[in-house]
PDB file of N, CA, C and O in Angstrom:
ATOM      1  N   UNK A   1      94.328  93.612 132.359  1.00  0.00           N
ATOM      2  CA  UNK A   1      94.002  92.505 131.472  1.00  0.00           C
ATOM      3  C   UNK A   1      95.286  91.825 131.032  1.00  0.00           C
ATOM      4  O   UNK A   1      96.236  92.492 130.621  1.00  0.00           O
ATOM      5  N   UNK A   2      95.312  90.857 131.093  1.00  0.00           N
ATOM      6  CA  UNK A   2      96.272  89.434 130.449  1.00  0.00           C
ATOM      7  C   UNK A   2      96.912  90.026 128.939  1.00  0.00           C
ATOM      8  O   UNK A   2      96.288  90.659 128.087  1.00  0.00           O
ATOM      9  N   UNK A   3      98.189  89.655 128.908  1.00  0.00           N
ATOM     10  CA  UNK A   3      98.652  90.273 127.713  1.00  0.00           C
ATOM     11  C   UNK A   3      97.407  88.850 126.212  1.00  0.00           C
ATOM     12  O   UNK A   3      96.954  87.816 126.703  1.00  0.00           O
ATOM     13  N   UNK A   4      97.222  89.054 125.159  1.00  0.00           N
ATOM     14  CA  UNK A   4      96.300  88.216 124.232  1.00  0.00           C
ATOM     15  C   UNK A   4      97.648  87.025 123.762  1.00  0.00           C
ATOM     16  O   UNK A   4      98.771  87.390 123.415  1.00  0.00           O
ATOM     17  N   UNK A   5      97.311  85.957 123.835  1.00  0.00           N
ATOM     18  CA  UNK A   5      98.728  84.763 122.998  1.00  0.00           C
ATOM     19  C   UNK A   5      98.238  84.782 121.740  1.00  0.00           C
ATOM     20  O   UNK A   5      97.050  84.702 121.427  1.00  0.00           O
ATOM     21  N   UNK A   6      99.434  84.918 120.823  1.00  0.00           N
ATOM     22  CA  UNK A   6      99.471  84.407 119.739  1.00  0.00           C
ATOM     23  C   UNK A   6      98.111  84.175 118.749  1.00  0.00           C
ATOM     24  O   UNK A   6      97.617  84.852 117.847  1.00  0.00           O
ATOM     25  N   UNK A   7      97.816  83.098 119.267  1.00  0.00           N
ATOM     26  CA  UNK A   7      96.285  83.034 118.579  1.00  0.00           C
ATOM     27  C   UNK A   7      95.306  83.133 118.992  1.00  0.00           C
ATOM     28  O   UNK A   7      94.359  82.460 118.585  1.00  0.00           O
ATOM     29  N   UNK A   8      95.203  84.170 120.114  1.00  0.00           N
ATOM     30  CA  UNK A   8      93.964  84.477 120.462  1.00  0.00           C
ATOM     31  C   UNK A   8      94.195  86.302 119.851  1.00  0.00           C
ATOM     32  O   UNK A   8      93.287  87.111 119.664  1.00  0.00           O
ATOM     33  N   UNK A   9      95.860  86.554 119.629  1.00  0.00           N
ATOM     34  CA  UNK A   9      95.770  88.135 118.335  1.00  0.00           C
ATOM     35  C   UNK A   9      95.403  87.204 116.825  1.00  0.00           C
ATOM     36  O   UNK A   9      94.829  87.895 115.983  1.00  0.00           O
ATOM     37  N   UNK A  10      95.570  86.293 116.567  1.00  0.00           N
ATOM     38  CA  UNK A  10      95.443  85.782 115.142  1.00  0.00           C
ATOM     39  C   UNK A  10      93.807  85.704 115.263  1.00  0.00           C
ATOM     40  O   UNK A  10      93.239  86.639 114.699  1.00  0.00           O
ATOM     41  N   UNK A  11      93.279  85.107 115.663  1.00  0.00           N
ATOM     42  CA  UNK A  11      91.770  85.076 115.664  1.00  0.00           C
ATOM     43  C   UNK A  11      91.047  86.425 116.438  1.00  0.00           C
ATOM     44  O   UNK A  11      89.817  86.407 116.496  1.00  0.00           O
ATOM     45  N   UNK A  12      91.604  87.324 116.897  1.00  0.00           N
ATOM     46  CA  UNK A  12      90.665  88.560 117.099  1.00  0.00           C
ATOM     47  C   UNK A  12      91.009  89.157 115.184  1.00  0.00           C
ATOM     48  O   UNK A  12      90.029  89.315 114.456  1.00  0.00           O
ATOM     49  N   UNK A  13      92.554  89.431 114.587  1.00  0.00           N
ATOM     50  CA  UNK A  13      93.043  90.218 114.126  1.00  0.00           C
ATOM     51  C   UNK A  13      91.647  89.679 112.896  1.00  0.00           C
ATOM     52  O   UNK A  13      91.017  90.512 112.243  1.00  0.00           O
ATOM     53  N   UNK A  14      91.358  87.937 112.791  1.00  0.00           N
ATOM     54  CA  UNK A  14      90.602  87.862 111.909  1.00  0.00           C
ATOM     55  C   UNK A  14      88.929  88.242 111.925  1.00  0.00           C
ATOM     56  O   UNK A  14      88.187  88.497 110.977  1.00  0.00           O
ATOM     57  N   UNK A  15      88.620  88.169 113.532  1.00  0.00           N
ATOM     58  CA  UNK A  15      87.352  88.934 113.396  1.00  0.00           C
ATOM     59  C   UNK A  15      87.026  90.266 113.296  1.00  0.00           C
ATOM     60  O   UNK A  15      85.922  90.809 113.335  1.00  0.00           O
ATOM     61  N   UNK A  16      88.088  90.705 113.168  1.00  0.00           N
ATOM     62  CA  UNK A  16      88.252  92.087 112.816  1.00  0.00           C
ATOM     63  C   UNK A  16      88.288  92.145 111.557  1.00  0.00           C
ATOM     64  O   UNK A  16      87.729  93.149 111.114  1.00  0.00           O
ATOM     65  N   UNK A  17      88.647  91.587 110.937  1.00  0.00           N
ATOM     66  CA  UNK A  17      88.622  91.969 109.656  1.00  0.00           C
ATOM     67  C   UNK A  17      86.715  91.527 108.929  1.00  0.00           C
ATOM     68  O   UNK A  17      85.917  92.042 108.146  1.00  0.00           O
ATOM     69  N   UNK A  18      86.772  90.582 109.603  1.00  0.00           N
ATOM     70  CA  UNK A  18      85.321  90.401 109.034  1.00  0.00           C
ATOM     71  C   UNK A  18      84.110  91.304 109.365  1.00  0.00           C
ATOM     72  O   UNK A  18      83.023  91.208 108.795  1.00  0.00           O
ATOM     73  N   UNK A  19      84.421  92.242 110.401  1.00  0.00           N
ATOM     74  CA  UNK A  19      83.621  93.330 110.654  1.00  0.00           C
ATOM     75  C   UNK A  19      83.520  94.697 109.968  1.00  0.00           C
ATOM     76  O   UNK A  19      82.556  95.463 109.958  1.00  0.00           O
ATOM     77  N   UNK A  20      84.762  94.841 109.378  1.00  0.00           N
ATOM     78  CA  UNK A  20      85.187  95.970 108.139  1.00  0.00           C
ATOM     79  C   UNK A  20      83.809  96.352 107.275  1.00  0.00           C
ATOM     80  O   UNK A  20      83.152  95.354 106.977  1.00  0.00           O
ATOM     81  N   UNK A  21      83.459  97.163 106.987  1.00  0.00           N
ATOM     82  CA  UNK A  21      83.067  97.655 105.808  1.00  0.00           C
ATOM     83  C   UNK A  21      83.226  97.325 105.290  1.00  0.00           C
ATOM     84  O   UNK A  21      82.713  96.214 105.158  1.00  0.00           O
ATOM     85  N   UNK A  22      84.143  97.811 104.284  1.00  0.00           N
ATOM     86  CA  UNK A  22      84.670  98.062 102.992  1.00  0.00           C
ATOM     87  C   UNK A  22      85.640  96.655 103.357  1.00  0.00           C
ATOM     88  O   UNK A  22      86.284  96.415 104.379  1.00  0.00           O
ATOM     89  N   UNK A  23      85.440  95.695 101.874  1.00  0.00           N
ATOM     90  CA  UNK A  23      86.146  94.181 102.035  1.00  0.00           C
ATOM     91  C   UNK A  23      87.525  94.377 101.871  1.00  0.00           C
ATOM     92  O   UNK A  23      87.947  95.358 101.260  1.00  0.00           O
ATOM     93  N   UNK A  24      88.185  93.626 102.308  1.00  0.00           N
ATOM     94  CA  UNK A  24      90.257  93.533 102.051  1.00  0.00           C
ATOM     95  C   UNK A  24      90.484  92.473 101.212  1.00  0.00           C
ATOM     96  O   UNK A  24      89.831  91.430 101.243  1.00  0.00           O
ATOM     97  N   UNK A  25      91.293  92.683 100.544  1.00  0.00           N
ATOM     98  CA  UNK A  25      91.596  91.372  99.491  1.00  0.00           C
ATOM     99  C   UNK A  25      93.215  91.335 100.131  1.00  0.00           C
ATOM    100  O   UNK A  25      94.063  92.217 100.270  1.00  0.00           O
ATOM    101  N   UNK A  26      93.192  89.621 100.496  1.00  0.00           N
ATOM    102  CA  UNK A  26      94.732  89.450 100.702  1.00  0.00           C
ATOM    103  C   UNK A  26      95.053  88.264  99.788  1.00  0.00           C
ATOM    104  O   UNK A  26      94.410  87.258 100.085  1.00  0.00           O
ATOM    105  N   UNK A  27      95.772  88.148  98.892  1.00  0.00           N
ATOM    106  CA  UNK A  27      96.465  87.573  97.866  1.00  0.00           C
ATOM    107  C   UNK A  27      97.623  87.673  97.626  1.00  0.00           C
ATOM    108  O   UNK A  27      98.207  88.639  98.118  1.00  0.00           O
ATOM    109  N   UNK A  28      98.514  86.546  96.637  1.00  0.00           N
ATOM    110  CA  UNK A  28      99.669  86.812  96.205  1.00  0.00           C
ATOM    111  C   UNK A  28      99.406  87.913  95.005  1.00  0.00           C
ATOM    112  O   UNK A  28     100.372  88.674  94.947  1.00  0.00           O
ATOM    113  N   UNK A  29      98.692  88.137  94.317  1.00  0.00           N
ATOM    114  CA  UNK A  29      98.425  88.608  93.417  1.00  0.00           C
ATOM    115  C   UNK A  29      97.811  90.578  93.922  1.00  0.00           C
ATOM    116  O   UNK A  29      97.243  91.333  93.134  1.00  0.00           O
ATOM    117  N   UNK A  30      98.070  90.819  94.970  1.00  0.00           N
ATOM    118  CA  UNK A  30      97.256  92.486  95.463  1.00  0.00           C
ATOM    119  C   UNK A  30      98.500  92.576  96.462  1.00  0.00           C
ATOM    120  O   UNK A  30      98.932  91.767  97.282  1.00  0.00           O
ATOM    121  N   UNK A  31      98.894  93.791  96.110  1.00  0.00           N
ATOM    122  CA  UNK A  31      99.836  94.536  97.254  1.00  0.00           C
ATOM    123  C   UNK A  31      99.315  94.539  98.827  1.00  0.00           C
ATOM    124  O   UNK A  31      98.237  94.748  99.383  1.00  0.00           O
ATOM    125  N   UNK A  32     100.884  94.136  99.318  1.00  0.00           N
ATOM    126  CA  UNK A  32     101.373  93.937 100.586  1.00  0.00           C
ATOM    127  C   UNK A  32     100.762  94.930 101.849  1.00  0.00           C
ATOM    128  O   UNK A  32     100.351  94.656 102.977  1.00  0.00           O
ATOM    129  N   UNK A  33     100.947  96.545 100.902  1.00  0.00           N
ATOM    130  CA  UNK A  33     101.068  97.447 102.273  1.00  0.00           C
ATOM    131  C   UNK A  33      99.802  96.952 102.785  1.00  0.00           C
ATOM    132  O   UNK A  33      99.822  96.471 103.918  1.00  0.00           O
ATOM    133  N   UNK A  34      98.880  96.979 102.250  1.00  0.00           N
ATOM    134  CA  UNK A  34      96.984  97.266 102.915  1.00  0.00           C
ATOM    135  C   UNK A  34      97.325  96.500 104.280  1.00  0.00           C
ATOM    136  O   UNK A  34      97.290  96.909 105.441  1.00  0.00           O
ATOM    137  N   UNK A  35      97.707  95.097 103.687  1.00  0.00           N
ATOM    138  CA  UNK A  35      97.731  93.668 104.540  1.00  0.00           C
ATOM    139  C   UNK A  35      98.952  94.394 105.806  1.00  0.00           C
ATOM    140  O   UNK A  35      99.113  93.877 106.912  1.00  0.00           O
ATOM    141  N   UNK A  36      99.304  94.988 105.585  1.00  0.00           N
ATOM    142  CA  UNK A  36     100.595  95.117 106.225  1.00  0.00           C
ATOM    143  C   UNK A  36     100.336  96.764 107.543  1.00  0.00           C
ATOM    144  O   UNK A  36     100.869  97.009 108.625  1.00  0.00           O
ATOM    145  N   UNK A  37      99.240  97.562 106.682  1.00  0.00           N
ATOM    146  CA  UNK A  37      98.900  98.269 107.551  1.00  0.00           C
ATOM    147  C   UNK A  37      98.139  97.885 108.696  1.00  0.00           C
ATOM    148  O   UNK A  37      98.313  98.255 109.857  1.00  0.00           O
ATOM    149  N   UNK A  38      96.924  96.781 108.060  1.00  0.00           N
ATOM    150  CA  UNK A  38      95.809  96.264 108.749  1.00  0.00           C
ATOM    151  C   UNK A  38      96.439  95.775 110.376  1.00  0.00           C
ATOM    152  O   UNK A  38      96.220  96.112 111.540  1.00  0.00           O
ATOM    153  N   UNK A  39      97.212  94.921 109.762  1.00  0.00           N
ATOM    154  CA  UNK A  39      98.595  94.556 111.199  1.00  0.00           C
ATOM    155  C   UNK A  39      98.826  95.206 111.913  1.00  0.00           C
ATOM    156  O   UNK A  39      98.411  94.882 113.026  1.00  0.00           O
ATOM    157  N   UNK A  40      99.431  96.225 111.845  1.00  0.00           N
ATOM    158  CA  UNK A  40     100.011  97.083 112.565  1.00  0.00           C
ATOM    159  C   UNK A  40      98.765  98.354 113.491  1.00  0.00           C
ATOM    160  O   UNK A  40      98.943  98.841 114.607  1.00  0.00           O
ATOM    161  N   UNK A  41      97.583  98.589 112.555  1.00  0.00           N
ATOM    162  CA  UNK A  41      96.647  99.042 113.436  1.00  0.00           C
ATOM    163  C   UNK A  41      96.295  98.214 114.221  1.00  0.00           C
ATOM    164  O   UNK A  41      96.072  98.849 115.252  1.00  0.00           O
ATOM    165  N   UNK A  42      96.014  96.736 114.472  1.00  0.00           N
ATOM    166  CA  UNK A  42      95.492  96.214 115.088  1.00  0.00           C
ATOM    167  C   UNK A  42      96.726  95.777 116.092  1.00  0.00           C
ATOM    168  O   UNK A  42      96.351  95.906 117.257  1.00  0.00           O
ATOM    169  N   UNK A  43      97.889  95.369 116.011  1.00  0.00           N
ATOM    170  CA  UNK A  43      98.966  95.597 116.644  1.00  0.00           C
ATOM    171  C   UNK A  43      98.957  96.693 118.096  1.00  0.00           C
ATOM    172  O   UNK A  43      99.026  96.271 119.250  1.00  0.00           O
ATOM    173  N   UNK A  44      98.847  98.263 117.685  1.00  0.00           N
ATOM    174  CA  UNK A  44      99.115  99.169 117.901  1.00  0.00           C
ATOM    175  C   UNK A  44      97.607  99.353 118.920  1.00  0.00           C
ATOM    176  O   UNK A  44      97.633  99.875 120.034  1.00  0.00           O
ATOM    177  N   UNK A  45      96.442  98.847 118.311  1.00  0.00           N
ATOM    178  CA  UNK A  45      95.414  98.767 119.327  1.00  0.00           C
ATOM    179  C   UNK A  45      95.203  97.578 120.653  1.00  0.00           C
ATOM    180  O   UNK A  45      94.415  97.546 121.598  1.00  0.00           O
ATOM    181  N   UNK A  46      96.079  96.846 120.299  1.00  0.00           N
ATOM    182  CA  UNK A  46      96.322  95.927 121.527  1.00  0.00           C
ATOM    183  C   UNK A  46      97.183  95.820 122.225  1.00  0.00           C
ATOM    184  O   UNK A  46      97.223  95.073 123.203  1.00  0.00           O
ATOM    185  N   UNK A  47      98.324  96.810 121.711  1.00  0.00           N
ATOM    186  CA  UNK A  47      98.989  96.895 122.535  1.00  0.00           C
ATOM    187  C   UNK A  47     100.234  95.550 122.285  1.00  0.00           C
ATOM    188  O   UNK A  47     100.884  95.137 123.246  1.00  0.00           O
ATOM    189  N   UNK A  48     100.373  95.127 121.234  1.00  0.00           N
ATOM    190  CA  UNK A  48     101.053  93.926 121.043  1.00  0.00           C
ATOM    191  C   UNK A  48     102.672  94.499 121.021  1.00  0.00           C
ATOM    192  O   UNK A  48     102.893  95.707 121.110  1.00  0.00           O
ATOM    193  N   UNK A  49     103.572  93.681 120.916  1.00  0.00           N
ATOM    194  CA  UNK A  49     104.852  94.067 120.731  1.00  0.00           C
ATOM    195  C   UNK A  49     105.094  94.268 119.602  1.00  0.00           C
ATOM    196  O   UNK A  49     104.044  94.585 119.044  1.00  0.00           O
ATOM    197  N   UNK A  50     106.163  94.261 118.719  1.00  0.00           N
ATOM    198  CA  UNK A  50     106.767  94.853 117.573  1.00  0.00           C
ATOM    199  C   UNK A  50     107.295  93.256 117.267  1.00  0.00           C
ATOM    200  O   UNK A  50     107.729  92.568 118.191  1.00  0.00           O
ATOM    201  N   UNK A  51     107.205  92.717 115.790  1.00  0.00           N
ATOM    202  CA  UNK A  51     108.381  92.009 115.529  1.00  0.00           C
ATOM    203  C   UNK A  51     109.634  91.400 115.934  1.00  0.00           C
ATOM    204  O   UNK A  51     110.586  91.923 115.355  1.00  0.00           O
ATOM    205  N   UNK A  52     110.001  90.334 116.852  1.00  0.00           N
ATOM    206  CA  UNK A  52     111.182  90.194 116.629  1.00  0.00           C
ATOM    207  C   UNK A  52     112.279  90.027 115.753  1.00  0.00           C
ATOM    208  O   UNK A  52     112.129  89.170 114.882  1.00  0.00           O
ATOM    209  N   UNK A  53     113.427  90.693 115.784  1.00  0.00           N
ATOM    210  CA  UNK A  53     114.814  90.084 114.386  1.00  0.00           C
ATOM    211  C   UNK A  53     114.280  88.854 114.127  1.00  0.00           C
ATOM    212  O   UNK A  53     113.854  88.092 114.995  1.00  0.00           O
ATOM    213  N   UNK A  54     114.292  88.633 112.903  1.00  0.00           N
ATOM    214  CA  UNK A  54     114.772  87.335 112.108  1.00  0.00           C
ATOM    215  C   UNK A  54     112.841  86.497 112.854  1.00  0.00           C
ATOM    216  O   UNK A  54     112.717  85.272 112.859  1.00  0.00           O
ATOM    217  N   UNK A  55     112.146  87.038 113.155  1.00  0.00           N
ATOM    218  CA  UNK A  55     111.227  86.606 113.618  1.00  0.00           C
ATOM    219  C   UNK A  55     110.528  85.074 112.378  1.00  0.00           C
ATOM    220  O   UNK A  55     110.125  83.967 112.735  1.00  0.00           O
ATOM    221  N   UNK A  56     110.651  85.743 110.694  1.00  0.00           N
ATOM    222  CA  UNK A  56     110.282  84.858 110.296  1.00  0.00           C
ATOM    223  C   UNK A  56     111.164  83.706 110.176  1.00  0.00           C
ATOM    224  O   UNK A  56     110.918  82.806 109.374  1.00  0.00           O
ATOM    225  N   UNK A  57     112.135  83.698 110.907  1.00  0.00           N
ATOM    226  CA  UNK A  57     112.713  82.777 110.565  1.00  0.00           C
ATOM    227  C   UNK A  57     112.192  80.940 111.151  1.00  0.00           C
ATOM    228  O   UNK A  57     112.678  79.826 110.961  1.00  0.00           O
ATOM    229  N   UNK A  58     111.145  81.393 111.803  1.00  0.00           N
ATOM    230  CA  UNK A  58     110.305  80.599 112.987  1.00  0.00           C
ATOM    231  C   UNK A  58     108.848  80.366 112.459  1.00  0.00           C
ATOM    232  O   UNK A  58     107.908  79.742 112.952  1.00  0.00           O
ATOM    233  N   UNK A  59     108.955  80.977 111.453  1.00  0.00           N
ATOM    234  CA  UNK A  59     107.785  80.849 110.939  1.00  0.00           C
ATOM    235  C   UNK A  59     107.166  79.879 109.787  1.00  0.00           C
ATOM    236  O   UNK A  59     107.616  80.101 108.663  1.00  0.00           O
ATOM    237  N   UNK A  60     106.330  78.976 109.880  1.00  0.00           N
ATOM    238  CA  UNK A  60     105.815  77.774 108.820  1.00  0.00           C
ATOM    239  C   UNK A  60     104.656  78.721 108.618  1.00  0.00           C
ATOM    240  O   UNK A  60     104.291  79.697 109.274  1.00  0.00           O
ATOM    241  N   UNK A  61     104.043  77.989 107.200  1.00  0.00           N
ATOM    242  CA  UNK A  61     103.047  78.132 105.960  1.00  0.00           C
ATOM    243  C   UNK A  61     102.658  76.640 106.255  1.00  0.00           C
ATOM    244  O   UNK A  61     103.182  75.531 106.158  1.00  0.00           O
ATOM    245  N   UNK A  62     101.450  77.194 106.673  1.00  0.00           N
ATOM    246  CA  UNK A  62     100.786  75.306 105.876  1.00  0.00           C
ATOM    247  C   UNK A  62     100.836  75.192 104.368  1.00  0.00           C
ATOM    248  O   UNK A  62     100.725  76.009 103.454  1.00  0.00           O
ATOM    249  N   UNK A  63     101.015  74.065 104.425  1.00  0.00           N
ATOM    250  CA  UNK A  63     101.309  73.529 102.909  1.00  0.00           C
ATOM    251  C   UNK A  63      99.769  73.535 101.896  1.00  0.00           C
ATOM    252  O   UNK A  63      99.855  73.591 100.670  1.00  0.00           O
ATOM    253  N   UNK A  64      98.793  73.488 102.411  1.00  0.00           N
ATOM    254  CA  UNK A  64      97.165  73.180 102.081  1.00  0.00           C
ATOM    255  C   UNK A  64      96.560  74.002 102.819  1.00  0.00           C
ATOM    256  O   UNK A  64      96.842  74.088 104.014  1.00  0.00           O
ATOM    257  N   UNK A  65      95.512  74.842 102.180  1.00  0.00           N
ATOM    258  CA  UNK A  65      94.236  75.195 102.863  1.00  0.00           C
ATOM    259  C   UNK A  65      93.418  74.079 103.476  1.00  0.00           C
ATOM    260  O   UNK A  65      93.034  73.141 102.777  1.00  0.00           O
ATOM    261  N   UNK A  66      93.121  74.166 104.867  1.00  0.00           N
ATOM    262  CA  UNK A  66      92.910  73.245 105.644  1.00  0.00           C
ATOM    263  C   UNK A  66      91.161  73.388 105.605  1.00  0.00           C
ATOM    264  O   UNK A  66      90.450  72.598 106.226  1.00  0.00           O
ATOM    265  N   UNK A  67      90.661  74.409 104.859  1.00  0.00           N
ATOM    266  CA  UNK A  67      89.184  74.518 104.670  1.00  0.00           C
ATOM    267  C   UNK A  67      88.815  74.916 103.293  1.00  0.00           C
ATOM    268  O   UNK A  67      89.559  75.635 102.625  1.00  0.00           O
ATOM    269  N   UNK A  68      87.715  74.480 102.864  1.00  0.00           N
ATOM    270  CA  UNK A  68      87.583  74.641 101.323  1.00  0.00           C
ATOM    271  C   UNK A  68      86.755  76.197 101.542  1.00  0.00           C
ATOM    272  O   UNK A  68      86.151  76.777 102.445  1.00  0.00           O
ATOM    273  N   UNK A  69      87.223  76.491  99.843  1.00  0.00           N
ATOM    274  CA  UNK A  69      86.935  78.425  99.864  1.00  0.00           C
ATOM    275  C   UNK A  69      85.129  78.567  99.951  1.00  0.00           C
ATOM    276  O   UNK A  69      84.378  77.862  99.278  1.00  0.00           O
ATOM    277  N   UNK A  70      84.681  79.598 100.897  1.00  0.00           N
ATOM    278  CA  UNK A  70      83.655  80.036 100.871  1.00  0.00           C
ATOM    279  C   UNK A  70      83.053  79.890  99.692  1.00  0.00           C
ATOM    280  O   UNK A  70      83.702  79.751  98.655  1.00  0.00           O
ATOM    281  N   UNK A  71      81.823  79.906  99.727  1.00  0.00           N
ATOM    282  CA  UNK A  71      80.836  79.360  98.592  1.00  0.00           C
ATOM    283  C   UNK A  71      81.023  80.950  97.578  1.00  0.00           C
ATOM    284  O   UNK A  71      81.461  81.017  96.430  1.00  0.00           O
ATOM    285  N   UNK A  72      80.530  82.111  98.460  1.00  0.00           N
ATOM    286  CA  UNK A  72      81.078  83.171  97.305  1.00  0.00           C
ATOM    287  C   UNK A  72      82.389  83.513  96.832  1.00  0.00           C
ATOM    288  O   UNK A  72      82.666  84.540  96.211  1.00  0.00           O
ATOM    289  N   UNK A  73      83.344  82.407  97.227  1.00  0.00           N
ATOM    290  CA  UNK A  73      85.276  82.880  97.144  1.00  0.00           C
ATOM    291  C   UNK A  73      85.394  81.690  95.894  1.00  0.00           C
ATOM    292  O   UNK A  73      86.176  80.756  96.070  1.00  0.00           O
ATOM    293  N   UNK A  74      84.556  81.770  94.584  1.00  0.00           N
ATOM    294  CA  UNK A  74      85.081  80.325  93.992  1.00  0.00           C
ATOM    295  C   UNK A  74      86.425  81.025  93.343  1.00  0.00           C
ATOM    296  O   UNK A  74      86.853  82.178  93.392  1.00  0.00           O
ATOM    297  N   UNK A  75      86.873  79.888  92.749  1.00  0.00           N
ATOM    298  CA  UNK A  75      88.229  80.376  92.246  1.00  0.00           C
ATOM    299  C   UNK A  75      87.907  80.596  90.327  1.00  0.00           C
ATOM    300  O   UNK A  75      87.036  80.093  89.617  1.00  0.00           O
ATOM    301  N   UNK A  76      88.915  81.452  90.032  1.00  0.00           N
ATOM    302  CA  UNK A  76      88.897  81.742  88.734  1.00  0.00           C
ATOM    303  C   UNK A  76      87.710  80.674  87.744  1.00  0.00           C
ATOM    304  O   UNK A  76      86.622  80.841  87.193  1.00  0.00           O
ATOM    305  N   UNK A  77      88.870  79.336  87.970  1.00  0.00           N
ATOM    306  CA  UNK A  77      88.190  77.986  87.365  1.00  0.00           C
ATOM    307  C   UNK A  77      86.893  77.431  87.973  1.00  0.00           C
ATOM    308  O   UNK A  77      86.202  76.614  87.364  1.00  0.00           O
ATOM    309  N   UNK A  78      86.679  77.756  88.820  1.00  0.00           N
ATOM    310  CA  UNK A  78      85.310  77.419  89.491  1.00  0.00           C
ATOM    311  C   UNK A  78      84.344  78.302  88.958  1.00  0.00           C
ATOM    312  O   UNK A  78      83.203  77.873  88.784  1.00  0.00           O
ATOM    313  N   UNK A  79      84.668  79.644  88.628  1.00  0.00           N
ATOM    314  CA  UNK A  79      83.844  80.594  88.239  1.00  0.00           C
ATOM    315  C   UNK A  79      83.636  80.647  86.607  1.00  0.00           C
ATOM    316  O   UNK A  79      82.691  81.293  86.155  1.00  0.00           O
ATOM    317  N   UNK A  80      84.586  79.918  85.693  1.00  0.00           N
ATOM    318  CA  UNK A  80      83.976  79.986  84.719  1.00  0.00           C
ATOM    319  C   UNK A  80      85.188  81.066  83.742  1.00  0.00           C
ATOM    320  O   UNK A  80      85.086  81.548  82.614  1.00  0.00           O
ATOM    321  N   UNK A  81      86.243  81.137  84.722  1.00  0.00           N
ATOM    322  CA  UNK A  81      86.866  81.996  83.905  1.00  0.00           C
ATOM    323  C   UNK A  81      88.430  81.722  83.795  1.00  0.00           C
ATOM    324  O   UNK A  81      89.082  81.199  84.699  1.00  0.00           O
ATOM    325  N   UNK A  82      89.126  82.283  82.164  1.00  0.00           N
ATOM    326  CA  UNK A  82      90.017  81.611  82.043  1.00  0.00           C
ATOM    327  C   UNK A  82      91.236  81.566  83.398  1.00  0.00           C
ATOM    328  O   UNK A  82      91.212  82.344  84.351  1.00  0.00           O
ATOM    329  N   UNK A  83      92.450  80.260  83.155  1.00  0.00           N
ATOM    330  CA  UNK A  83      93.053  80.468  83.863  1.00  0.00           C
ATOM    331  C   UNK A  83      94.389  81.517  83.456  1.00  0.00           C
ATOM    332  O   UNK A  83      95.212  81.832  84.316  1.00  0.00           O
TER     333      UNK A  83
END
């Protein structure tokens, strides 16, 4: 089998997560490791490579969520609660 590109590991790594049990919270606000293990099992099951040095250095953030939050994901203020 074909090694997976880029975003065809970004979009398995995310349907994987939506198949979980038990839900993952990834936020600025909830520790790193969970998010950071989740990676690396799924990494380690595909067989992906390791990190390159300085890898983030190549790396952009979209500036905007490019989709509005799930109807059950409202935010604090959407929900009614302080900010």
């Amino acid at each position: 089998m074909d090694k997976l590109s880029a975003s065809e590991a970004l979009f398995g790594f995310a349907a994987w997560l939506t198949s979980l049990e038990m839900p993952v919270t990834f936020s600025s606000h909830h520790e790193a490791g969970t998010a950071a293990q989740l990676v690396g099992e799924f990494c380690k099951a595909n067989n992906l490579a390791e990190p390159r040095d300085f890898w983030h250095l190549n790396l952009v953030h979209p500036t905007s969520r490019p989709t509005p939050l799930a109807p059950d994901t409202a935010s604090p203020i959407e929900a009614g609660e302080p900010s």
